[in-house]
C-alpha positions in Angstrom: 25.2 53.1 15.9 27.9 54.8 14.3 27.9 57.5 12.3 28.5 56.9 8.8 31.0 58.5 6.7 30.3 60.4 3.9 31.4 59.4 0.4 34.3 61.8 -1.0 33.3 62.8 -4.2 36.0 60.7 -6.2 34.3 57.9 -4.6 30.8 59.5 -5.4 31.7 60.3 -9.2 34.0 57.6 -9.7 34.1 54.5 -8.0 37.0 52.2 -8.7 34.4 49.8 -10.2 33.5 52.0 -13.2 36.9 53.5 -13.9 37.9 49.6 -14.3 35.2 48.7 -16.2 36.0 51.9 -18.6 39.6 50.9 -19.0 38.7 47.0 -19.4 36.1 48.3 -22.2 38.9 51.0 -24.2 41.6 48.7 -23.6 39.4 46.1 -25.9 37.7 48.6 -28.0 41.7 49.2 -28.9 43.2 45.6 -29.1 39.8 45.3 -31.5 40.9 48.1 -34.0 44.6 47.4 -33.9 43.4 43.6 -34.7 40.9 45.2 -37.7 43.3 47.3 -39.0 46.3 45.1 -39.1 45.3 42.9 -41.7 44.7 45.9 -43.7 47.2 47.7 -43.3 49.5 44.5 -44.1 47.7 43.6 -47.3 48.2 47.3 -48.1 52.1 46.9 -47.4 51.9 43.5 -49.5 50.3 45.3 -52.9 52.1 48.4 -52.6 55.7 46.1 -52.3 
């Protein structure tokens, strides 16, 4: 049997799984507000023109 490697610490902290699910979950937490505030910020433009 081999030896087995030892996990760097990037891989130990931050494995490529998390850092996707992190950008998967800000990307949509920002597509979410910019879609929340756009209607507002349009009917804002609308009564103020």
């Amino acid at each position: 049997m081999g030896q087995r490697a030892r996990p760097t610490a990037a891989e130990t902290f931050a494995p490529t799984d998390l850092w996707q699910g992190i950008l998967l979950v800000s990307s949509f937490g920002f597509w979410a507000v910019m879609l929340g505030l756009m209607p507002a910020l349009l009917l804002r433009v609308w009564l103020a023109g």
